[in-house]
PAPATOR-492558 format. One line per 5 residues: number of its first residue (from 1); their letters; for each residue x, y, z of C-alpha. Coordinates in Angstrom, 2 decimals, decimal comma, padded with zeros to 5 digits. Layout:
// residues N
NUM = A = X:Y:Z; ... $
// end
This chain:
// residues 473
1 = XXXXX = 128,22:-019,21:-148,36; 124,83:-021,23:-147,95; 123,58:-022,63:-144,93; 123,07:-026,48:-144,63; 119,73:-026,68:-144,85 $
6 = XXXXX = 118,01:-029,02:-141,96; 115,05:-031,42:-144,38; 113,55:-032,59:-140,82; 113,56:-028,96:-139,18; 109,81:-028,07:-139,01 $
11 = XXXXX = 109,19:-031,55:-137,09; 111,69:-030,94:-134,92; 110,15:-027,16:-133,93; 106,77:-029,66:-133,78; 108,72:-031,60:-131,51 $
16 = XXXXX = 110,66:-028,82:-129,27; 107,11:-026,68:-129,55; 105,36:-029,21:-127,77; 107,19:-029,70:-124,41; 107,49:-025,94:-124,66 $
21 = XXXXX = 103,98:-025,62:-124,44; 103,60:-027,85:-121,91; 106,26:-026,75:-119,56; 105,32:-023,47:-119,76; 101,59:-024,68:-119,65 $
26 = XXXXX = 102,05:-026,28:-116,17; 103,02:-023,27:-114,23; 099,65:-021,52:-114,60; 096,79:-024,08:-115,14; 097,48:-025,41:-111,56 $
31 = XXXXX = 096,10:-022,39:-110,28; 092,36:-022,49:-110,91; 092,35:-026,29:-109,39; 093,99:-025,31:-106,18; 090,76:-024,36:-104,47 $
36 = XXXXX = 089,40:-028,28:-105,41; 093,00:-029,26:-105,08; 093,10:-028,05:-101,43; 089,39:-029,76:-100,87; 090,17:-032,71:-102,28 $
41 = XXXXX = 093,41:-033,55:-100,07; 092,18:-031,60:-097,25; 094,61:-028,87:-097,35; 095,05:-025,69:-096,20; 095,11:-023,02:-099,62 $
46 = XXXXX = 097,80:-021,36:-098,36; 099,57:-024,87:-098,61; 098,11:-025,88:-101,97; 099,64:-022,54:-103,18; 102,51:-024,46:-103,18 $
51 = XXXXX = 101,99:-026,73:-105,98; 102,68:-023,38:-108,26; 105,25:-022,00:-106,03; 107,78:-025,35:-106,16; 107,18:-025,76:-109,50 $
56 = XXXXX = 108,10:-022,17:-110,40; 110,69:-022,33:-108,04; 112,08:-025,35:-109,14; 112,67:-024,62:-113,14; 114,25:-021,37:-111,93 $
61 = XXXXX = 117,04:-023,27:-109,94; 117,64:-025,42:-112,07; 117,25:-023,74:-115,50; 121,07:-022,62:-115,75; 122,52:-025,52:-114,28 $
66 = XXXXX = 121,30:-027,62:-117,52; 122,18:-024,85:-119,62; 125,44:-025,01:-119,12; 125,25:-028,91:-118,94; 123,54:-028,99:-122,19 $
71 = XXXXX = 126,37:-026,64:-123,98; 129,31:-028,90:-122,21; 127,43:-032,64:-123,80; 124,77:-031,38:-126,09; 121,08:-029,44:-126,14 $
76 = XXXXX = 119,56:-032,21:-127,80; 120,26:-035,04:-125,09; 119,39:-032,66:-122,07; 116,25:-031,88:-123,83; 115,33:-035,61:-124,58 $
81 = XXXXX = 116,24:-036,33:-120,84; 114,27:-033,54:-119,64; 111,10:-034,64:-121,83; 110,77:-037,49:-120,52; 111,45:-035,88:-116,44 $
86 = XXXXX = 108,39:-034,42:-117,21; 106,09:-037,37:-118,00; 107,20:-039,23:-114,92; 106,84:-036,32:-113,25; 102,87:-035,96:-114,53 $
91 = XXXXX = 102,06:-039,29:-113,94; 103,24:-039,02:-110,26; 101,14:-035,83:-110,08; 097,96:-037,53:-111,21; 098,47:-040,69:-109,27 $
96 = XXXXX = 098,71:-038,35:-106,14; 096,96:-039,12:-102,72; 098,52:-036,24:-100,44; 099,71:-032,59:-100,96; 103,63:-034,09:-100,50 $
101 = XXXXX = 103,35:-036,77:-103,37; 102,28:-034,14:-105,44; 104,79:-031,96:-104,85; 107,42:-034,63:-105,19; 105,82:-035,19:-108,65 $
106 = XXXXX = 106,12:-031,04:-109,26; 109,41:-031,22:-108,58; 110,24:-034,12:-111,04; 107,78:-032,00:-113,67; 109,87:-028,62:-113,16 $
111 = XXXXX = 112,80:-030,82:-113,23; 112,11:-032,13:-116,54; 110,72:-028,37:-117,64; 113,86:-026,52:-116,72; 115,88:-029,25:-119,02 $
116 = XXXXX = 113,64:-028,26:-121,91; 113,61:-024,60:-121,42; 117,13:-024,15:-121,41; 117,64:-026,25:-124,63; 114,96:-024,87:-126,59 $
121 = XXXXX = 115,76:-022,06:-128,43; 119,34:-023,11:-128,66; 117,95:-026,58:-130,50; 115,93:-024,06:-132,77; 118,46:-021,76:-133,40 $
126 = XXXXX = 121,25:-024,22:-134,33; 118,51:-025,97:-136,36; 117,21:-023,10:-138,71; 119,07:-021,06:-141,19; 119,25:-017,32:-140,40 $
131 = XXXXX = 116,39:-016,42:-142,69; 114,05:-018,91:-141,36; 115,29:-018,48:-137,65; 112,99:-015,64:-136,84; 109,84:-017,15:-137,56 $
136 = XXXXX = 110,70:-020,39:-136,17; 111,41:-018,50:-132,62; 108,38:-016,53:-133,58; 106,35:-019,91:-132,43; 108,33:-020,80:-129,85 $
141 = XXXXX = 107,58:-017,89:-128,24; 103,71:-018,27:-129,32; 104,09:-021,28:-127,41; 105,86:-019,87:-124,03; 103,59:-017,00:-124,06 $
146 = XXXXX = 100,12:-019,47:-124,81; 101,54:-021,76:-122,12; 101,75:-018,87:-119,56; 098,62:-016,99:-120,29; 096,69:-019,48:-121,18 $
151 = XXXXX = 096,70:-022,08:-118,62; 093,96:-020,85:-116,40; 091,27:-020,95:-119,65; 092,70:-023,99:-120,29; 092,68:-025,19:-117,03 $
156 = XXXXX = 088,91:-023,99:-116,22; 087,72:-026,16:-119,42; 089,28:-029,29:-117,56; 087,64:-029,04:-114,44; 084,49:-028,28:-115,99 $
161 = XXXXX = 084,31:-031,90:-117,44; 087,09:-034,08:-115,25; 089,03:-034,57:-112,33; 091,84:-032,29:-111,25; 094,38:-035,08:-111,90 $
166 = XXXXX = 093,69:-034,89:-115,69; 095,37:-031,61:-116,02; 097,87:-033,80:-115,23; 096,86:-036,88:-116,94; 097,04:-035,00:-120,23 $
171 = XXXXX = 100,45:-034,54:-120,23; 101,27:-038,04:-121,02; 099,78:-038,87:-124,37; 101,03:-035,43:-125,59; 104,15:-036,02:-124,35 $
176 = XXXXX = 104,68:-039,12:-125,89; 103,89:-038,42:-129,61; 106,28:-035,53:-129,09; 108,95:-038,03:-127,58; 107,88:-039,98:-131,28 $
181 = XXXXX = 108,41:-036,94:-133,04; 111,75:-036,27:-131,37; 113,09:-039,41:-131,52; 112,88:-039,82:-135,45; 113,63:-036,24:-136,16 $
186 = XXXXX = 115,85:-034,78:-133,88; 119,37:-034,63:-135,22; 121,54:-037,57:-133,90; 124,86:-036,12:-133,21; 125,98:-032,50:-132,74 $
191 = XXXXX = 128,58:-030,18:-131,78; 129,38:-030,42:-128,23; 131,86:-028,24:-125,42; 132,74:-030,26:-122,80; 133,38:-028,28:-119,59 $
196 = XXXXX = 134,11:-028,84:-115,91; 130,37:-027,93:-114,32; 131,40:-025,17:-111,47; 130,07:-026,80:-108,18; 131,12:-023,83:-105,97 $
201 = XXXXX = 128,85:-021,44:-108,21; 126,19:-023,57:-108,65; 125,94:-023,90:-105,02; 125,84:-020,31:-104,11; 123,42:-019,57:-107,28 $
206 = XXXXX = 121,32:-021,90:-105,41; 121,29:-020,30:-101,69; 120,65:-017,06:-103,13; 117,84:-017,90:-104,94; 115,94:-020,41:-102,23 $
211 = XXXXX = 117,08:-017,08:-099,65; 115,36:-014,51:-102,56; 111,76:-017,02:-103,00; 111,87:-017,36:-098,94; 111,89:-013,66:-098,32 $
216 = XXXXX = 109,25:-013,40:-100,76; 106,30:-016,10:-100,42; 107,16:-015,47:-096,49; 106,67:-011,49:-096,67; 103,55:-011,80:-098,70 $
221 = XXXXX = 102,14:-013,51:-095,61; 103,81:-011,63:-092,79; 104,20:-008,28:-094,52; 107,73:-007,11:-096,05; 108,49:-004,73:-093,24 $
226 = XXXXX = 109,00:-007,79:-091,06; 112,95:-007,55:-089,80; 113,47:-011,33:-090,57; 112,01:-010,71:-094,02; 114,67:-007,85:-094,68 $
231 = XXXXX = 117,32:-009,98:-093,20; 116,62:-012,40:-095,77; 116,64:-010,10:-098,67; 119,60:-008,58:-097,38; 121,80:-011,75:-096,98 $
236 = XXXXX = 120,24:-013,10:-100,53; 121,89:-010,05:-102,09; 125,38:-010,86:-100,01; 125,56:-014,42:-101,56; 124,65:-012,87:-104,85 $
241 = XXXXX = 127,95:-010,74:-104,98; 129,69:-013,38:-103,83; 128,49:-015,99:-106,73; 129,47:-012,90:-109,15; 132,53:-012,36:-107,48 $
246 = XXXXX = 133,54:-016,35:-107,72; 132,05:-016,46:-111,62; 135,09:-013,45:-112,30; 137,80:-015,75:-111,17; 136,60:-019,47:-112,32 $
251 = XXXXX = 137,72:-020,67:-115,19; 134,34:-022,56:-116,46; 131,95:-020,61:-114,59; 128,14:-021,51:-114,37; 127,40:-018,03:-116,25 $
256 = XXXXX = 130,19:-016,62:-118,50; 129,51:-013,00:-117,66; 131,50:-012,09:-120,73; 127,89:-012,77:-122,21; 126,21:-009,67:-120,47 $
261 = XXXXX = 129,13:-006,94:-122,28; 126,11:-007,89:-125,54; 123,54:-005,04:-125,55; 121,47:-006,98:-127,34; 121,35:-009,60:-125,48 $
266 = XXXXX = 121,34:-008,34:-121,70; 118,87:-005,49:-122,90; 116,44:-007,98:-124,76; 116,61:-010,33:-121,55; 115,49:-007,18:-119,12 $
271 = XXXXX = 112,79:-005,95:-121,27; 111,74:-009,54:-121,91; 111,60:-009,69:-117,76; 109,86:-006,80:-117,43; 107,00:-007,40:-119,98 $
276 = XXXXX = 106,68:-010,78:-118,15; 106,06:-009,44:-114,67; 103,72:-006,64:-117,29; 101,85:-009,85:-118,36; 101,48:-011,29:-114,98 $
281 = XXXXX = 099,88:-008,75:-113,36; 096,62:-008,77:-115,26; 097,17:-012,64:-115,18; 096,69:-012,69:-111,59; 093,82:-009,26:-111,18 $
286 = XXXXX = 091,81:-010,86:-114,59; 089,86:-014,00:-112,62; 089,11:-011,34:-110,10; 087,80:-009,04:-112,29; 085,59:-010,94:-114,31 $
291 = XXXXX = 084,18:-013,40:-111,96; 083,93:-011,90:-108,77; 083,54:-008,15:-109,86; 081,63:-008,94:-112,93; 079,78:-012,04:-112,02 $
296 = XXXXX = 080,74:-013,77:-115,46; 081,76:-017,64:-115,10; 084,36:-019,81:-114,83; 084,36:-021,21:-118,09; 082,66:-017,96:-120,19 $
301 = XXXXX = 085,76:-015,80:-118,05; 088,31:-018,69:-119,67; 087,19:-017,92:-122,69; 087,17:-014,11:-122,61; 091,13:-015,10:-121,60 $
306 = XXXXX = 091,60:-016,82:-124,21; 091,82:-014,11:-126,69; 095,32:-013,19:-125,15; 097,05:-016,49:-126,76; 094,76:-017,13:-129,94 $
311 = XXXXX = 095,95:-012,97:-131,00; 099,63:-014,31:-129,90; 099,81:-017,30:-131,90; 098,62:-015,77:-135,28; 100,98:-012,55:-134,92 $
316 = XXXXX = 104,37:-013,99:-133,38; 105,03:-016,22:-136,50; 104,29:-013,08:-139,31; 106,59:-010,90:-136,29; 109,32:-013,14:-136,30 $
321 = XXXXX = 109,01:-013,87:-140,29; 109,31:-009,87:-140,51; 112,48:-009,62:-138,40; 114,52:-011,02:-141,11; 113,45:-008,15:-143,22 $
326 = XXXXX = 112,97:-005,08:-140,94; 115,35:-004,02:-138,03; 113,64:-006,72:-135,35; 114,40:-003,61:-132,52; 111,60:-001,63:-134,32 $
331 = XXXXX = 109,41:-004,36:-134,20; 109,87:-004,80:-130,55; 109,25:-000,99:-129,75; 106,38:-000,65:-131,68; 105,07:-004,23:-129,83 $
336 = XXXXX = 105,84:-002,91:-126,79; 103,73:000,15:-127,47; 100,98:-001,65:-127,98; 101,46:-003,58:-124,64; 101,29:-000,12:-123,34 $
341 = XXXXX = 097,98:000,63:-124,79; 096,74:-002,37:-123,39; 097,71:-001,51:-120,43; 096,23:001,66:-120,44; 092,80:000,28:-121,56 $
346 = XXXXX = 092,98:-001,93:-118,27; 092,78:001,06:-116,44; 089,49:002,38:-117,70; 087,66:-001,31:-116,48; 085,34:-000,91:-113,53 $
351 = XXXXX = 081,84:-002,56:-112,94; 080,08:-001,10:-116,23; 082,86:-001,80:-119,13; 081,10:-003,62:-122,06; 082,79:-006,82:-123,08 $
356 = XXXXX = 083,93:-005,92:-126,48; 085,98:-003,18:-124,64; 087,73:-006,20:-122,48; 087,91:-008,45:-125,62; 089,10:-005,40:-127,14 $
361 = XXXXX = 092,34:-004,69:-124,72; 093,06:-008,26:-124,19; 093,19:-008,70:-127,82; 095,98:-005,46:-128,01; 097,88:-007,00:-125,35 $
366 = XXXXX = 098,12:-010,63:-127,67; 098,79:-008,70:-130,94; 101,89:-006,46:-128,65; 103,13:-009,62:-127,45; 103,06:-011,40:-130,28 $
371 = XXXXX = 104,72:-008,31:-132,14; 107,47:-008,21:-129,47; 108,11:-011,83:-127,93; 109,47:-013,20:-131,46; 111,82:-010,70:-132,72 $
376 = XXXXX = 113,49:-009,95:-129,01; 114,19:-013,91:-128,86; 115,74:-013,80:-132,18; 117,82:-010,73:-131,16; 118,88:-012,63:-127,90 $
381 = XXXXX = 119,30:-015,89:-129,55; 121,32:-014,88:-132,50; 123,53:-012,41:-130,45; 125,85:-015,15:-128,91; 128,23:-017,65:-130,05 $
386 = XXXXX = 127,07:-021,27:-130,58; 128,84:-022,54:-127,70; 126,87:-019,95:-125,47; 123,50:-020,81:-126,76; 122,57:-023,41:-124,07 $
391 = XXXXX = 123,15:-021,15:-121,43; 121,66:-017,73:-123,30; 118,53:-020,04:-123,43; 118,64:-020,80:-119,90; 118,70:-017,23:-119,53 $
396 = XXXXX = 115,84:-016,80:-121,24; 114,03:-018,78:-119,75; 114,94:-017,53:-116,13; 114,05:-014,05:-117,43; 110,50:-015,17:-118,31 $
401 = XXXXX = 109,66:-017,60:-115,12; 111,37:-014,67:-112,66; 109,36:-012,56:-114,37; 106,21:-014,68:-113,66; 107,43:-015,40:-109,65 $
406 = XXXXX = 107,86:-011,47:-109,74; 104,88:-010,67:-111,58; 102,18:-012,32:-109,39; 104,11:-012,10:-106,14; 104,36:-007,83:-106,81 $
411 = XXXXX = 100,91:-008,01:-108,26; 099,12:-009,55:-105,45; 100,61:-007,28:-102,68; 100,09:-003,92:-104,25; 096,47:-004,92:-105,06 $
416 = XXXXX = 095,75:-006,08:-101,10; 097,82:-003,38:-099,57; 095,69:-000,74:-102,00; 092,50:-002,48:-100,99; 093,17:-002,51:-097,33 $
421 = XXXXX = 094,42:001,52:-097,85; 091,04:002,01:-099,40; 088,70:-000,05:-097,00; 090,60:001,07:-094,03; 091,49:-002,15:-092,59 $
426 = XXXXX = 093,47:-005,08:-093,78; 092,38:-007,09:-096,78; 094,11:-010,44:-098,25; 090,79:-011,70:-100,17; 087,67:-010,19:-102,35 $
431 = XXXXX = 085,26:-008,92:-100,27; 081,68:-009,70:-101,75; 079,86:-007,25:-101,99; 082,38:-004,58:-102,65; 083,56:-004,43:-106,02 $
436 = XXXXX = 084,27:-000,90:-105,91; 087,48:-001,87:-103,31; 088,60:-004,20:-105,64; 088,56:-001,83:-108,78; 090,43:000,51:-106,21 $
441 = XXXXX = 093,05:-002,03:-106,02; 093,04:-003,18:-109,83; 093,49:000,67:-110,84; 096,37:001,02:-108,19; 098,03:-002,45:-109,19 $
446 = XXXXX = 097,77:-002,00:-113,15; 099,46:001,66:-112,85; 102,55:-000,63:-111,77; 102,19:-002,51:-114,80; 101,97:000,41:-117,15 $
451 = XXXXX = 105,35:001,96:-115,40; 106,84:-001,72:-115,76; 105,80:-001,78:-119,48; 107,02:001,58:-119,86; 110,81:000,82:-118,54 $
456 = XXXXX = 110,68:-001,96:-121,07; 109,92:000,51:-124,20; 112,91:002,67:-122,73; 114,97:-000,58:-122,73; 114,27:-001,08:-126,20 $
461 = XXXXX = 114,99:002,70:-127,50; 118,36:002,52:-125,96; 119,15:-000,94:-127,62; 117,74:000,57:-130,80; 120,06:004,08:-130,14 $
466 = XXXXX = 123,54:001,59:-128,98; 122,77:-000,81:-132,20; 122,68:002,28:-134,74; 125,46:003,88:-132,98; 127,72:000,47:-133,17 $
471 = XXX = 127,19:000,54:-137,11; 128,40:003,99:-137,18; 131,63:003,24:-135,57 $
// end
C-alpha cells in the first residue's frame, strides 16, 4: 500500500528546521556574552550564569508536559503556539534593562522552545513517508546538533559587530518568515488523542527535577561532598520513584512507560544522552583551549568551532538518506566510532598541536555525529506508535538538553577538581600563565568523555545484538 504523499512537506521541514535551530541555538550562544552580559547590567557572573541555566532548565521541565499535550490536541498547534512563545520571549530578552527581565524573557523563550522540541520530530515523522523519513530527520538533527555546537562561533561573530541584545534581536525576523512558512504549509487538521493531562505526575516530575538542577548548580559552587547537597540528591531520587510508582497506576500518565519495554527506542535515547554529555564536554574545555592556552581569538577560535556543525550538516542528510537502505544500527556504531576517535585525538592537544590537527579532530567529531545523530532519531522516531510520537519527541529532546545540563555541569568539575589536584590548591578559573595546569585538567576531563562515548558504542552493539536476535525469533 502507498503512502499519501505530503506536496508541501519539504517547506514544512523548512518551517519545523528553523525554530529547531533556533531553540536549540539559544542555549549555547548566551554563553560567550555573559562576561559583557554581567558588565553591562552590573552583575555578578556567577548570576549571569543563569541566563543559560533557566533556560536549560526551563525546556527540560517543560518538554514532556507539551508532549503529551501535543499528542492529546495535536503537534502542529503546540508547535505553532510554542513558535511564537519564543519571539515574545526574544523580544523581552533584547528589550532587557536588569538580569530579572531577562530571565523572565528566558523563561518565555524556553517556554516557547520546549513546545517546539517536543513536536518536532513527531510533525516530521507523521509528515514524511518511510523512505524519505530518514533523511528528513537527518536535518533535523543537523539542525539540533548546529544549534548546540554552534552557538558560541555564532555567538562570538555577533558581539564582534553589535550589541549583546541582537543575539536576541535576531530571533525575530527569523522567526517570523518561519511563522510565514508554517502558516501556509503546515497541514491544517490532523489526527488527534485527547487525554486527561496527569496533574499529580506532572507535579512530582517537576519537584524532582528543580530538587536534581538545585543539587547540581549548588554543588558545583559548594563542592558535592556538602551534606545538604547529598540530601538533595537523595530526596530528588525519592520523588523520582514515587512519580514512577504513580505513572504504574494512572490511567493517562504523563509518560506511558509501556514506551521504555522498545529497545530501540530506550537504547537510542541513552546513547543519544550520552554522546550529548560526549559533545558537551569539549564544548565547554574548547574556548579554554584555544584562547587562553593557545592565545588564538575570539572570533579566529569561533571559526576553528565551526567546523563541528558545517561537517554535521553535509553528513547527517546522506546518514539519514542511507538508513533507509542499510541497517541504521550500523550506521550509528560505526558514527559512534568515529566520535571515539575524536575523542581520542583531543587527548593528544597540549600547547604545541598544529591547527590542522585541531581542524582535523573537530572535523571527525562533525562527520561521527552527523553519521550517528540521523539514523538513531529515525530508529527512535519510527519505533513507536503515532499516538506516542509527541511524547517520544519530548523524550528526545530531554535526552539531548539533560545531556547538555549534564555535560557541562560534569565537565566543568572534573576539569577544576583535576586542576586544583595538579596545582595543589583549589582552582575554579584559568590561571594565566599556566597552561600546562589546564592541559592537566583537559587530559583528565576528556578521558571522561572517551569512557562516556565508549558506553554509548556498547549501547549500540547490544541494540544491534537484541534487533538481530528479535528477527530470529
Amino acid at each position: 500500500m502507498n503512502e499519501q504523499v505530503n506536496p508541501k512537506r519539504w517547506m514544512v521541514l523548512i518551517s519545523v528546521g528553523i525554530f529547531t535551530l533556533m531553540s536549540t541555538l539559544d542555549g549555547s550562544i548566551v554563553n560567550i556574552a555573559l562576561p559583557v552580559i554581567s558588565k553591562d547590567l552590573n552583575i555578578q557572573m556567577n548570576m549571569a550564569e543563569w541566563v543559560v541555566s533557566i533556560y536549560l532548565v526551563t525546556i527540560c521541565i517543560f518538554l514532556l508536559m507539551f508532549g503529551k499535550i501535543a499528542d492529546s490536541i495535536g503537534k502542529i498547534k503546540v508547535f505553532k503556539c510554542g513558535s511564537i512563545l519564543f519571539i515574545i520571549g526574544s523580544v523581552i530578552c533584547g528589550l532587557s534593562i536588569n538580569l530579572w527581565m531577562l530571565l523572565l524573557g528566558r523563561v518565555i523563550q524556553a517556554m516557547g522552545a520546549s513546545m517546539a522540541m517536543a513536536t518536532n520530530n513527531g510533525i516530521i515523522t507523521q509528515t514524511f513517508p518511510s523512505h524519505e523519513r530518514g533523511y528528513a530527520l537527518g536535518y533535523i538533527g543537523s539542525f539540533v546538533s548546529i544549534g548546540a555546537i554552534a552557538g558560541p562561533g555564532i555567538g562570538g561573530l555577533v558581539l564582534g559587530q553589535l550589541h549583546w541584545s541582537y543575539i536576541f534581536w535576531i530571533n525575530i525576523p527569523i522567526g517570523l518568515v518561519a511563522l510565514t512558512l508554517g502558516y501556509f504549509n503546515l497541514p491544517k487538521k490532523e489526527v488527534t488523542n485527547p487525554t486527561k493531562f496527569d496533574v499529580a505526575g506532572f507535579l512530582l516530575y517537576f519537584v524532582t527535577l528543580v530538587l536534581l538542577f538545585c543539587a547540581i548548580f549548588i554543588g558545583q559552587a559548594v563542592g558535592f561532598s556538602n551534606i545538604y547537597i547529598i540530601a538533595t540528591f537523595i530526596v530528588s531520587a525519592i520523588f523520582l520513584g514515587i512519580f514512577l510508582k504513580i505513572e504504574k497506576t494512572v490511567a493517562q500518565p504523563m509518560i506511558e512507560l509501556r514506551i521504555f519495554k522498545n529497545h530501540d527506542f530506550t537504547l537510542g535515547l541513552v546513547a543519544g544522552f550520552f554522546i550529548f554529555v560526549t559533545n558537551f564536554f569539549f564544548n565547554v574545555i574548547s574556548p579554554f583551549y584555544l584562547e587562553n592556552a593557545l592565545g588564538i581569538a575570539a572570533s579566529s577560535a569561533g571559526y576553528i568551532l565551526m567546523a563541528f556543525p558545517l561537517v554535521q550538516v553535509v553528513v547527517a542528510p546522506i546518514s539519514g538518506k542511507l538508513s533507509a537502505k542499510v541497517n541504521p544500527i550500523i550506521l550509528t556504531i560505526v558514527g559512534l566510532a568515529v566520535i571515539e576517535i575524536a575523542q581520542l585525538g583531543y587527548l593528544f592537544f597540549n600547547i604545541n598541536t598544529g591547527i590542522w590537527f585541531i581542524l582535523l579532530c573537530i572535523g571527525l567529531n562533525g562527520l561521527g555525529n552527523g553519521l550517528f545523530q540521523a539514523p538513531n532519531n529515525t530508529m527512535i522516531m519510527s519505533s513507536v506508535k503515532s499516538r506516542d510520537l509527541g511524547i517520544a519527541g519530548g523524550l528526545n529532546a530531554l535526552s539531548r538538553n539533560l545531556g547538555m545540563i549534564i555535560g557541562v555541569s560534569l565537565s566543568t568539575t572534573i576539569l577544576f577538581l583535576s586542576m586544583s589536584k595538579f596545582y595543589g590548591k583549589s582552582v575554579t578559573t584559568y590561571i594565566n600563565g599556566r597552561p600546562d595546569i589546564f592541559i592537566e585538567g583537559m587530559h583528565a576531563t576528556m578521558t571522561f568523555a572517551v569512557v562516556i562515548c565508549l558506553i554509548a558504542i556498547v549501547m549500540s552493539v547490544i541494540r544491534l545484538i537484541k534487533s538481530r536476535g528479535s528477527k530470529n525469533e
